[in-house]
C-alpha positions in Angstrom: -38.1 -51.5 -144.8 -41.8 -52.6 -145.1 -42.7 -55.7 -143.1 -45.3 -58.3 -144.5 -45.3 -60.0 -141.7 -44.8 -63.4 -143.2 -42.7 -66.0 -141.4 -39.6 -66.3 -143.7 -38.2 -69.1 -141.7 -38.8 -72.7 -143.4 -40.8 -75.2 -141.6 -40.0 -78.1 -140.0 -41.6 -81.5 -140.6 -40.8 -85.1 -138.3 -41.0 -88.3 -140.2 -43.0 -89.4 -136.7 -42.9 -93.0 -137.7 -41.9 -95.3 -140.5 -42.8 -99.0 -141.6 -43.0 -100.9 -144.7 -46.0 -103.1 -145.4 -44.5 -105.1 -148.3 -43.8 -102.9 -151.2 -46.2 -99.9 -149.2 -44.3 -97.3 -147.3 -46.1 -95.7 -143.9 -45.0 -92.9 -142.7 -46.7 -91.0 -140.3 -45.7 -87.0 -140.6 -46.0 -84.2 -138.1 -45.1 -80.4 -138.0 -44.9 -78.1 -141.1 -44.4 -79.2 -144.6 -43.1 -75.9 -147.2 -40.8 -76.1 -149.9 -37.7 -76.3 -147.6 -39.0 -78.6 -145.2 -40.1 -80.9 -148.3 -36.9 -81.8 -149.4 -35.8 -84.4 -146.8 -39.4 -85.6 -147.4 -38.2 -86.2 -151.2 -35.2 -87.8 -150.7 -36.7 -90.2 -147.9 -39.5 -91.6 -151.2 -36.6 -91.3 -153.8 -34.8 -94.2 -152.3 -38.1 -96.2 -151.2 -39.1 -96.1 -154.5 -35.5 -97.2 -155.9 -36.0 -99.8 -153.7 -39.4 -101.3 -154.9 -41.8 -99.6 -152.7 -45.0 -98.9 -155.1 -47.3 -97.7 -152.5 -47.7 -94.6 -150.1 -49.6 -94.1 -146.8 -49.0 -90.8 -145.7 -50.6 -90.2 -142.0 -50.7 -86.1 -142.0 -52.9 -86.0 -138.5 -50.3 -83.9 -137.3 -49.2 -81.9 -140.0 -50.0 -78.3 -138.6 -49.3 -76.2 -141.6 -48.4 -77.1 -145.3 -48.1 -75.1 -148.9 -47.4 -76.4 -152.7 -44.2 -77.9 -151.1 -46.4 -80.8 -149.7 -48.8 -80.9 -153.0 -45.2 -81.5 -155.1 -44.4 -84.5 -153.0 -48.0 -86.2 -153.2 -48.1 -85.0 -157.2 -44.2 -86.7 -157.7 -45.2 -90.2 -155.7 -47.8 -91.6 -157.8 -45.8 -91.3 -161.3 -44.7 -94.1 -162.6 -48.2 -96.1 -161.5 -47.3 -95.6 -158.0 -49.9 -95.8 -155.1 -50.9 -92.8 -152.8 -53.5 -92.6 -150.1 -53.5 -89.6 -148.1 -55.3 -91.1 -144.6 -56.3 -88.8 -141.4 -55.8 -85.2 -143.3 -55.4 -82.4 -140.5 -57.2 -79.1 -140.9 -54.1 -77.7 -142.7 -53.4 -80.4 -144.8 -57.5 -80.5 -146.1 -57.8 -76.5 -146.7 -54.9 -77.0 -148.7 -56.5 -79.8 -150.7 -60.3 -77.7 -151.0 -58.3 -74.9 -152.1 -56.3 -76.8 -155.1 -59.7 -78.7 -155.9 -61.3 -77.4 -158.5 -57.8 -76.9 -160.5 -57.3 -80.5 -159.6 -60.6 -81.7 -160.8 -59.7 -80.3 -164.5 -56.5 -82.4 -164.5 -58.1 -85.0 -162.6 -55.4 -88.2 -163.0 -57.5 -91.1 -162.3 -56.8 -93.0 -159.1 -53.7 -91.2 -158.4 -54.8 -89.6 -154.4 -57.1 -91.1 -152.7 -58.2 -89.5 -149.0 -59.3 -91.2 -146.0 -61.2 -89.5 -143.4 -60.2 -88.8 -140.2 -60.9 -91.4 -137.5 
């Protein structure tokens, strides 16, 4: 048995804190985002937006590795004329972002991420 030497075991993210700001969610995330780790991270927007919230601020300072998992989540959010702004991207989080650009750019959905620098 050949081994790749890729990490099989799914990540772990932490919902580090999160507030509502009238009908905007906060949530400041930490830890690895993948497609397993994800789920949670669905299901926690799900029911925000079943319960009115229309905008997003996702805090991803401390998000230390992420994959198409993550880019699901912020390509679900803004359906439905919801409100995303990505704020404080970590080093994983904005190679992931530079590497999905340009196939991005050709689907570009107006206003639907924006990106704050990091502070």
């Amino acid at each position: 048995m050949h081994d790749s030497g890729a990490d099989t075991a799914p990540g772990v993210i932490v919902v580090d804190s999160c507030t509502t700001l009238g009908t905007t969610l906060v949530l400041r995330l930490a830890g690895e985002i993948d497609h397993f780790s994800a789920a949670p991270l669905r299901a926690l927007l799900a029911s925000a937006a079943d319960d009115g919230c229309t905008g997003l601020v996702l805090d991803a300072s401390r998000v230390t590795f992420c994959d198409s998992g993550f880019l699901a989540v912020l390509d679900w959010w803004p359906r439905q004329g919801r409100r995303l702004r990505l704020a404080n991207p970590s080093r994983a989080v904005q190679h992931l972002l530079n590497a999905v650009a340009p196939a991005r750019r050709q689907r570009a959905h107006a206003g639907s991420l924006t990106t704050a620098g990091r502070s």
